[in-house]
Every structure is written in structure tokens, then in C-alpha cells.
C-alpha positions in Angstrom: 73.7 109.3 126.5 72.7 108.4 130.3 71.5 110.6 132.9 74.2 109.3 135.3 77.4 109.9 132.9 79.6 112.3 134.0 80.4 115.3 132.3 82.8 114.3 129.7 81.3 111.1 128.7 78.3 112.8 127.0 80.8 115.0 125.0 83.1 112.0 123.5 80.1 109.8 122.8 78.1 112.4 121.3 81.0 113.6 119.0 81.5 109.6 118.3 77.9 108.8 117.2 77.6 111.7 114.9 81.2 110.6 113.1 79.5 107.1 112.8 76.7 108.1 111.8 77.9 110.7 108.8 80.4 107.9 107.6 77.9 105.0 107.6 74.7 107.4 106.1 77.5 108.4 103.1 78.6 104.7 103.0 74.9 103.3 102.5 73.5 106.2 100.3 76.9 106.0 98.1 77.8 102.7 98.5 74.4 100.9 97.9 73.2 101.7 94.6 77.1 102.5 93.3 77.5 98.6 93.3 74.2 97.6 92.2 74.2 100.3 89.4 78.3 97.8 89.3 76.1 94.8 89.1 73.7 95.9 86.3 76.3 97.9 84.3 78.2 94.0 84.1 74.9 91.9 83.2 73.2 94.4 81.0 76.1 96.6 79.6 79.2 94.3 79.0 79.6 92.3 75.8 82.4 90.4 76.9 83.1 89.8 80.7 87.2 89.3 81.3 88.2 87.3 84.7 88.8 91.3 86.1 85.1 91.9 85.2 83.7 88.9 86.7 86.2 89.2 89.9 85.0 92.9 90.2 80.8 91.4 89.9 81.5 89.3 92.9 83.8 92.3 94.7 80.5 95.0 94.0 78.3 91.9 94.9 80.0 91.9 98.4 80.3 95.4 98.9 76.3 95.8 98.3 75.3 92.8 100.4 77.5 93.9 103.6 76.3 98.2 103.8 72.4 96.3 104.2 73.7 96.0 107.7 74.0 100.2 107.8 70.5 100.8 108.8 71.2 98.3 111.9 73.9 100.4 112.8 72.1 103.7 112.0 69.4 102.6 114.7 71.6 101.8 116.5 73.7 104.7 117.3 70.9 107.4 116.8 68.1 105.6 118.2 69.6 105.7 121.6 68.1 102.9 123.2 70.6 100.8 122.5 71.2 97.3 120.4 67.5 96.6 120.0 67.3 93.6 117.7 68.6 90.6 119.7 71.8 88.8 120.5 70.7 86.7 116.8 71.3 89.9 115.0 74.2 91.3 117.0 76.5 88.4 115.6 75.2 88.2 112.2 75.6 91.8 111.0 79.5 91.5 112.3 79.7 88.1 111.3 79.0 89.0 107.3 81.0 92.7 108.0 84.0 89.9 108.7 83.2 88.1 105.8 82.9 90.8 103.2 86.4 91.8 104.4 88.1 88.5 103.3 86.1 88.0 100.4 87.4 91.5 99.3 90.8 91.0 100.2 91.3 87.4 98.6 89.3 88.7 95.6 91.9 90.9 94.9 94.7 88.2 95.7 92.7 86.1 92.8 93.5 89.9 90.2 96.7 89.5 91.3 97.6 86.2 90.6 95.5 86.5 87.3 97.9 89.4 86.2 100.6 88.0 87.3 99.9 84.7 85.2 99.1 86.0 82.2 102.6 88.5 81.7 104.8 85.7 83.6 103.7 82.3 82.5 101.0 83.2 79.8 100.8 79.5 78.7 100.0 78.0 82.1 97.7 80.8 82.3 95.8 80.1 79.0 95.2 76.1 80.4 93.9 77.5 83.2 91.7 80.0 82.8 88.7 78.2 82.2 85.4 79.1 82.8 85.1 76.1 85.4 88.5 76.7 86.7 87.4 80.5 87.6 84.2 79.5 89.2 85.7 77.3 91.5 88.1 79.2 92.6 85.3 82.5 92.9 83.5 79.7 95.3 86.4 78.6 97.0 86.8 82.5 97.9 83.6 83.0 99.4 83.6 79.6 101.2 87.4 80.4 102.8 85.6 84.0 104.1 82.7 82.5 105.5 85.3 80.1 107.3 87.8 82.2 108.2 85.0 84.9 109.9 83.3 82.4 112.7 85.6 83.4 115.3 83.7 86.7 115.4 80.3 85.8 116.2 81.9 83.9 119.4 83.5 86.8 120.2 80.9 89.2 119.7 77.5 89.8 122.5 74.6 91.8 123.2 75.4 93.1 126.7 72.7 94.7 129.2 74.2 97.9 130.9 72.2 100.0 133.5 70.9 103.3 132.5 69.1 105.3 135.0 66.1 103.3 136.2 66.5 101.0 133.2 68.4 98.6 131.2 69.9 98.9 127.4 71.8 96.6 125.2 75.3 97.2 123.7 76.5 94.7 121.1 80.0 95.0 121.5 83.0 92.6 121.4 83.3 90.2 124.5 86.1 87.9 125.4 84.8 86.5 128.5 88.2 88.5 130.5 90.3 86.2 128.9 93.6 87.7 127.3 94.1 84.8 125.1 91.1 84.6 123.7 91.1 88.6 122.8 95.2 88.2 121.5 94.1 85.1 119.1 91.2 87.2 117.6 93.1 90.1 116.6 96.0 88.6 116.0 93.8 86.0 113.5 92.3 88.6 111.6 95.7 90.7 110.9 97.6 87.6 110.0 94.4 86.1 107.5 93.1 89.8 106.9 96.0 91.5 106.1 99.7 90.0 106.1 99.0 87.2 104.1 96.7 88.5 101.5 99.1 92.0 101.2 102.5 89.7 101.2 100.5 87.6 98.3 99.6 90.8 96.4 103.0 92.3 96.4 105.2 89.4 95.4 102.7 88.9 92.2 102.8 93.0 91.3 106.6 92.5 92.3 106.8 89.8 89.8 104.8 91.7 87.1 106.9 94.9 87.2 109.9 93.1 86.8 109.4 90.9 84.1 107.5 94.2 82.1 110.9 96.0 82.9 112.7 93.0 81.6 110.4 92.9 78.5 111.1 96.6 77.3 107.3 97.3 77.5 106.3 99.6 80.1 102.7 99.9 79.2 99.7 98.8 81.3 96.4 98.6 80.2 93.0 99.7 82.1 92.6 96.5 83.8 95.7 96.8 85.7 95.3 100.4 86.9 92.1 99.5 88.3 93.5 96.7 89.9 96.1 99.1 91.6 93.5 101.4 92.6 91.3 98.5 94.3 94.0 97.3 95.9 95.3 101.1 96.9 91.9 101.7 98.4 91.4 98.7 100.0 94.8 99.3 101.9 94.2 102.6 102.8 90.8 101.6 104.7 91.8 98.2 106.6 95.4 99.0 107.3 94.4 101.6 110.1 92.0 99.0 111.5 94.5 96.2 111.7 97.1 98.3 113.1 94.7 98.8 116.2 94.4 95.3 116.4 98.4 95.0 117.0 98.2 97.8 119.2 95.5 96.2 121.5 97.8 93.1 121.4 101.1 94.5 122.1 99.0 96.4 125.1 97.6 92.9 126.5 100.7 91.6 126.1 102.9 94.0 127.9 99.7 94.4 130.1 99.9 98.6 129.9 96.4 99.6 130.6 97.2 103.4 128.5 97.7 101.3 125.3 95.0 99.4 125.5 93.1 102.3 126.3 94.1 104.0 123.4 93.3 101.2 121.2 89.9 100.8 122.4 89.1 104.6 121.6 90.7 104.3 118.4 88.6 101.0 117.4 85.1 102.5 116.7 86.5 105.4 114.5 88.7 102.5 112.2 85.8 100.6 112.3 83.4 102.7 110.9 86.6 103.8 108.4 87.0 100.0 107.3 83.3 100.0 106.4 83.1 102.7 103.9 85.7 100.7 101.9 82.5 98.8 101.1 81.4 101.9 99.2 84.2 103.2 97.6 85.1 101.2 94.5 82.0 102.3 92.7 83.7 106.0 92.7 87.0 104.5 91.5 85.2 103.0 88.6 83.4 106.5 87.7 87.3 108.0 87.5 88.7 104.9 85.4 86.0 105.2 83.0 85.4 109.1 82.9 86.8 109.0 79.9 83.7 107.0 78.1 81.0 109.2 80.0 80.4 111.6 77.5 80.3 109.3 74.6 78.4 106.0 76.4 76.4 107.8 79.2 75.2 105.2 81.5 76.8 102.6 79.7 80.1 104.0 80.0 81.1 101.1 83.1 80.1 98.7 80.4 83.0 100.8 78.2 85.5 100.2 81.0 85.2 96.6 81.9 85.3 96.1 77.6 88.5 97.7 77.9 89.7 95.1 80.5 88.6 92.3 77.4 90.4 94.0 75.3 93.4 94.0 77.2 93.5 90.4 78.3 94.8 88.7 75.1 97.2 85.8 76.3 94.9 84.7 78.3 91.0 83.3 78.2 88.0 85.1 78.5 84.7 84.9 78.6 81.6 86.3 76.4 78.3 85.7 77.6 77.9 82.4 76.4 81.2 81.4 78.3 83.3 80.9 75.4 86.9 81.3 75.1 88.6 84.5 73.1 91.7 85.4 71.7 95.7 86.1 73.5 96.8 89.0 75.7 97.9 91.9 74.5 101.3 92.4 76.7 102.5 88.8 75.7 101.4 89.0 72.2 103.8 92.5 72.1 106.4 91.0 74.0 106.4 87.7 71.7 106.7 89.8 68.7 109.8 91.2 70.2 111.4 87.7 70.8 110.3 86.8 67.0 111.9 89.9 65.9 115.3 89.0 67.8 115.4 85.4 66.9 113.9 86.1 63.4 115.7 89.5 62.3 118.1 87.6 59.5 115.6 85.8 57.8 113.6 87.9 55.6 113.1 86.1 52.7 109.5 84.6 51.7 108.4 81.9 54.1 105.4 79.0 53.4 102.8 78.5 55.9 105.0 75.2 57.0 108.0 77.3 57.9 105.5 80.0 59.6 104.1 77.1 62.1 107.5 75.7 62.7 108.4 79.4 63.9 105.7 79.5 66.3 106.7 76.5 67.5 110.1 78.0 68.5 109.0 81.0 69.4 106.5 79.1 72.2 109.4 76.7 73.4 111.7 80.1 73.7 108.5 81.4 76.0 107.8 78.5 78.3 111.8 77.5 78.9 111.1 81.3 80.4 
């Protein structure tokens, strides 16, 4: 980009700022109205919002709010002149690009646990699932991601460098030459960002395929293999951009220049790949709910998220008017198979006395579970 670079440097960054740009111009012009076109399917098309739904509302709702930052970025990178909109900005498009990745990640911690409540302890689940309970814990999401994000803007500056007869600004990361400082950021975000929320996630799906296995009832509905595709995405764009961060540890640590080095090149390209994550969940829902296109059109997201309703019958959900609806399909299949175990002898005519004392039993049988 400067008159003074050598040679090669003109190459690498020029090959650089056309990958960033291509991946952050398909992330904004995908990504953007693919999770508001999210946002209106759920308040105009749904009938009856499940927790999935509503978790998936604030999950689009992220998504569109962070890729408004791609036209700062665009500038930046094919304006060349630099970071031109002040230190101010500099720190607050990184800041909520940090928090959009924790809200996304815990969101999808909150669809674990909510699966694996309903198949292992359906009754717990029921109590809880309130509309109050849900919204609290949707604001305790965002609030932990806002709070677990400030280290970035601290570590995060709009730099002058010398170009030619001039100046221009890079906003880049800055750890004032200190190697603790730089270890406790990265290593912060991959403990918060990744191994916590990922070691969450797989001990509740763990837990879930077991007790289905255990159950004799192999099926899962729509609403988990979306949640398995969110999850599989998400994982596939922020592990490669956490494993840098270990890399640039282990490098400071050890103190080998050629691995931080390596981790330094790597870090804009993972960057830039973590970002389109924000755009890639609308295109997950158009393959879950192909299947509805031809016969709901437009309205064939609406189609999907009514099938995660439908699924959901152990536990409550919500309509519009936030009130409660009827049990969970997997429990009420796998509580007819306990009935039909402990009940198999008795098939003679029953009153409606004997009938309630039964599903009496057959709830004690569940919650000693």
C-alpha cells in the first residue's frame, strides 16, 4: 500500500485486503437481510414461538446488529487511507464483534441446556420454563457478553504509522509490549469463548444421546437438528480463530519469534473467517426448512420454527400472548413406554380415579429417574 514497502509487502497485503474484503461484502450482503428477513419471519410468521424460536430471535438479532460494523471495515481496507473514523470507533466496532461472539456462543449453551432438560428431567424443566424465567436468563446472556468483552477495547488502538510524506491510522490490537497482558487476552477469550461454552454444550448433547439410547427412541425432531447445525457452524468458524490465539500464546511463552509470526499472519484471515459466522445461520435455516418452501413461500421460516412448537411437548411454550402449551413430544413417547411396561397386565376397564392414580405412578417412576 505505501510507496516505501518493499517488494513483497505490496503482494501479501494486496492478496490480504481483497480476501477481506470478498468475505466481509458476502458476509454483509448475505448476512444482513438473512437475519432480518429471521427477525420478521419470527414476529410476523410464527403462530407459536418455542424457547428454540425465541433463542434463535435473539441469535439472528445478534448476528444483524454486529455485520453493521462491515462497511467500517470495507472502508477500511479498500479505502486505503487507513482507519479513518477515530480511536472512539476503533474500539467499539471490536468491542460489539467480541460481544456478538459470546452472546452466540452462550445462546447456544442456553439450546442445549433447554434440550437437555426437557428429555432428562422434563418435570424440572416444565417448572422452569416460564416466560419470566426465559427472559431473565436471555438478559443475563447479553449482560455476561457485554461483561465478558471489555478487555478488548483496552486492548485495541488506533495507531499512526508513516507513509511516505504522511501519516495513516491502523486500528489494530495493542498490548503496550507487555507479554502478560497479550497471554491474559487470548488466553481469556479461548477459555470464556470456547472451552467452557463447547465443554457445556457437549456434556448436555452427551447427556441427551444417552438417555434417547436408553429410552429406545432414536428420533429427533427439527428443533434439535437445527440446534446441531448452529452449533456445527458456529464451531467450524471460531475454532480456527481460537486455535491462533493458543498458538500466539504458546509462541510468547516459549518466546519463539517464527510462531508468533505465524500466528500474526494467520489472525486477519481467522478473523475475517469468525465474522461470516454472523451470516451463516440464515442459510442453515433455508436448508432446515426447504422442505415447506414450495407449499408456504416466504412464510416457510414461519413453517420451520412451528415445527420446533410442535416438537417441544414436555415442556412450556410460548404463543404470542405468552401463555403456556401442552408436553414434549419425546417424553410423552417415552412415558407411554414406561406405562406400557408397568401397565401391560392390566387390561381390564379402568374409572377415571384409577386413570389419575396411574399418572400418579407413572410421574413418581419419571422423577425417581
Amino acid at each position: 500500500m505505501g510507496s516505501n514497502a518493499t517488494d513483497s509487502q505490496p503482494v501479501n497485503f494486496s492478496v490480504s485486503m481483497q480476501v477481506g474484503i470478498a468475505i466481509l461484502t458476502l458476509a454483509f450482503m448475505l448476512g444482513f437481510p438473512g437475519n432480518l428477513f429471521v427477525v420478521w419471519s419470527v414476529f410476523c410468521q410464527v403462530k407459536k414461538r418455542s424457547v428454540t424460536c425465541l433463542l434463535v430471535l435473539n441469535l439472528a438479532l445478534a448476528d444483524a446488529f454486529v455485520l453493521l460494523s462491515a462497511p467500517f471495515f470495507l472502508r477500511y481496507l479498500a479505502g486505503g487511507r487507513g482507519w479513518e473514523f477515530g480511536s472512539a470507533a476503533c474500539k467499539l466496532v471490536h468491542y460489539l464483534s467480541n460481544v456478538n461472539m459470546y452472546v452466540s456462543i452462550y445462546l447456544i449453551c442456553l439450546m442445549s441446556m433447554d434440550r437437555w432438560l426437557a428429555v432428562s428431567r422434563p418435570f424440572i424443566s416444565q417448572r422452569m420454563r416460564t416466560k419470566r424465567s426465559l427472559l431473565a436468563l436471555l438478559l443475563g446472556v447479553w449482560v455476561l457478553a457485554f461483561i465478558l468483552s471489555l478487555p478488548m477495547p483496552f486492548y485495541r488502538s488506533n495507531l499512526k504509522y508513516p507513509r511516505g510524506n504522511s501519516t495513516f491510522n491502523k486500528c489494530q490490537p495493542y498490548h503496550w509490549d507487555s507479554r502478560g497482558h497479550k497471554v491474559f487476552q487470548y488466553v481469556f477469550e479461548t477459555i470464556m469463548g470456547c472451552l467452557v461454552p463447547f465443554t457445556l454444550v457437549t456434556t448436555c448433547y452427551s447427556s441427551v444421546i444417552c438417555r434417547l439410547r436408553s429410552a429406545m427412541f432414536h428420533g429427533r425432531g427439527k428443533g434439535s437438528r437445527l440446534i446441531v447445525m448452529i452449533i456445527i457452524a458456529f464451531a467450524i468458524f471460531w475454532l480456527p480463530y481460537h486455535i491462533v490465539n493458543v498458538i500466539e500464546v504458546v509462541g510468547e511463552l516459549t518466546e519463539n519469534k517464527s510462531v508468533i509470526q505465524a500466528a500474526l499472519t494467520a489472525r486477519p484471515n481467522v478473523t475475517a473467517f469468525a465474522y461470516f459466522s454472523s451470516a451463516v445461520n440464515p442459510i442453515l435455516y433455508v436448508f432446515a426448512g426447504s422442505s415447506h418452501i414450495r407449499q408456504a413461500g416466504l412464510g416457510f421460516m414461519g413453517k420451520l420454527f412451528d415445527a420446533t412448537y410442535s416438537e417441544s411437548r414436555t415442556t412450556s411454550t410460548f404463543t404470542r400472548n405468552g401463555r403456556r402449551s401442552t408436553p414434549d413430544e419425546t417424553s410423552a413417547l417415552h412415558g407411554l413406554g414406561r406405562l406400557g411396561k408397568t401397565f401391560k397386565s392390566k387390561s381390564t376397564e379402568r374409572s377415571s380415579s384409577t386413570a389419575e392414580k396411574e399418572a400418579d405412578t407413572l410421574a413418581s417412576i419419571q422423577q425417581l429417574e
